[in-house]
N, C-alpha and C positions, 0 to 999 in steps of 0.2 A: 821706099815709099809704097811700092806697090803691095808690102806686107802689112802696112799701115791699115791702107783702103780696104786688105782684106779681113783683118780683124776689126776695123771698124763697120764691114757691112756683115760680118758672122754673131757680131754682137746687134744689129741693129734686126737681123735675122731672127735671133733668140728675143727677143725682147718682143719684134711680133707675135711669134709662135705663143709665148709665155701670154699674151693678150689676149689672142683668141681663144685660148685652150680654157683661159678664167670666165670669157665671155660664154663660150658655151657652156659654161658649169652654172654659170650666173640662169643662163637660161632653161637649163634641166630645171636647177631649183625651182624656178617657176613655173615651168611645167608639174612642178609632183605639189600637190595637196599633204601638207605631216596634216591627219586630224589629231584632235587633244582628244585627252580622255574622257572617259564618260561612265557615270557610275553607275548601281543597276537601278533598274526600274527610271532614269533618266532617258530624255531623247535631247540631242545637238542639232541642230542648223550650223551649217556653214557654206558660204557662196563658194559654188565653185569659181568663179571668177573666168583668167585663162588657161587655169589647170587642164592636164591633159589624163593625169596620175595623180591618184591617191596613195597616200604612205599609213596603212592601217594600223592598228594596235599591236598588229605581230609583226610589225618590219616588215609586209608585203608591199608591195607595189604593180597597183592594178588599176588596169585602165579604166577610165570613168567610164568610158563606152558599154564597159562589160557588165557593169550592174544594174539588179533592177532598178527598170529606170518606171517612173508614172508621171503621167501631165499635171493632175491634181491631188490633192491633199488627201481628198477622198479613195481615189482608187488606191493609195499607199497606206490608207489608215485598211482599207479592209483587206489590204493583202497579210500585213501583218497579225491581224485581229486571225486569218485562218491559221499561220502559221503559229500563234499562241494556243489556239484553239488546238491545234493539234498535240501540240507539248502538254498541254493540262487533260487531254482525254483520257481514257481509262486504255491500259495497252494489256493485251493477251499476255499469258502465259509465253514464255521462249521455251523451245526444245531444253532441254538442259544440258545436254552435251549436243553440239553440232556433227561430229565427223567420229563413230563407232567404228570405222575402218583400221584405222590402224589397231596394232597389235600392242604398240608400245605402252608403258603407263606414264604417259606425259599429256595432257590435256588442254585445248584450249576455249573456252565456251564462250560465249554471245550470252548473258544474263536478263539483260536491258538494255533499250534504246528508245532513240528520239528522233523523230523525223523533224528538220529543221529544212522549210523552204524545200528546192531538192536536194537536201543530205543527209546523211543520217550520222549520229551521236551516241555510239556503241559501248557498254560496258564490259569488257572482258574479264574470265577468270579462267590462272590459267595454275594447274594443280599436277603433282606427281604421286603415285601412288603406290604402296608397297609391291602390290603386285603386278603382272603381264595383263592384257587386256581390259583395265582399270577396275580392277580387284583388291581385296585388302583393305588398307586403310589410306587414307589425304597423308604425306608427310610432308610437303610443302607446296606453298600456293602463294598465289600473287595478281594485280591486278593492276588493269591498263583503261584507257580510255581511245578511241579512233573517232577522226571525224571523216569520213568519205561521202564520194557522191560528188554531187554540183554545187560545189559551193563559195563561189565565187560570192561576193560581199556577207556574206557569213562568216565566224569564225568562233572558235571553242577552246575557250580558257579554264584549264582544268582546274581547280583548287584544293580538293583534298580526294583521296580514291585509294584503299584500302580492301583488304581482301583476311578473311581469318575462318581457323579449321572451325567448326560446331563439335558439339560436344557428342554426336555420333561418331566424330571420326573420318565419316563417310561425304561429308557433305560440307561445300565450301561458299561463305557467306560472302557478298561482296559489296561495296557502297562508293559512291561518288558524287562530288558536287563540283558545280565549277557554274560560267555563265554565257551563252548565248551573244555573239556580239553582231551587230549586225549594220551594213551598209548601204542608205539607196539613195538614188537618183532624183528627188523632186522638184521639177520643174525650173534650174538653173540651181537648186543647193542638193547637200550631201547631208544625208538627215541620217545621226549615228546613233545606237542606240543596244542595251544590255539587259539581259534578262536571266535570273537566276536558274539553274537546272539541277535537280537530282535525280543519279542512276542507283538501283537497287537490285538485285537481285539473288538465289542461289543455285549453285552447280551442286545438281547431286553426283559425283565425280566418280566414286568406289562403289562396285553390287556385291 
């Protein structure tokens, strides 16, 4: 008998455990925000509700606490409006090669960028050259895109990014597109929203 009682209360045991462990699953879910997507040049509303966590575009999850947050409509339409305004401005010249120190002939350059909010949206080109101290000629190159900085409800969907020799030999052209996604806080909803970007620039790589 007394092996009875005990596999009847190691099962009654598991079956709460199994309860709770669903309940709290049940209630994370409700805790995290999935937004839907969002095309570009679109904006979403969505109530936060009792969400605590948003599930972003890229599988992040991030606390509604942490993004920009505004009271009204206004003060989030003009934050926006600067940080577009900054992406369609007119940007300087970059260095062409960043880092002349080394010796080696492998190259990595900063072409182009975007300041998004506080981060920036870097186009890289990164090049080897026949010779020591980047001399001779490009024999292969390639290209990348980074998003750093502060960028927490922002985020940078890259879509095409390419990189190719010119017909000096010396010098490596490079290009990207992709879109701007971004997440904020207004005044009980989560207003989500996509903006197209192109990087351009070139490495003059080989003297």
């Amino acid at each position: 008998m007394k092996k009875i009682y005990k596999r009847i209360f190691v099962l009654c045991l598991t079956l709460v455990m199994a309860f709770t462990a669903s309940g709290a699953a049940f209630a994370l879910d409700n805790a995290v925000l999935d937004l839907p997507q969002c095309g570009v040049g679109e904006k979403i509303l969505v109530p936060v509700g009792d969400a605590e966590y948003i599930l972003d575009s890229h599988g992040n999850q991030i606390p509604i606490s942490a993004l920009p947050s505004f009271e009204t409509r206004e003060e989030a339409d003009a934050y926006m409006e600067e940080v577009l305004a900054q992406l369609n401005a007119p940007r300087p010249a970059l260095p062409a090669v960043i880092d002349f120190r080394s010796r080696m002939s492998h190259g990595d350059s900063v072409v182009d960028q975007e300041n998004a909010g506080f981060g920036t949206i870097a186009l890289h080109i990164t090049y080897t050259t026949s010779g020591d101290n980047y001399t001779g000629k490009v024999t292969s190159c390639g290209a990348y895109t980074g998003f750093s900085g502060f960028t927490l409800g922002f985020g940078w969907d890259e879509r095409t990014c390419y990189a190719q020799i010119l017909s000096s030999g010396k010098d490596v052209y490079g290009y990207a597109a992709g879109e701007l996604t971004y997440n904020l806080l207004i005044d009980g909803f989560i207003e989500l929203g996509r903006e197209a970007i192109t990087l351009s620039g070139t490495a003059y790589a080989a003297r």
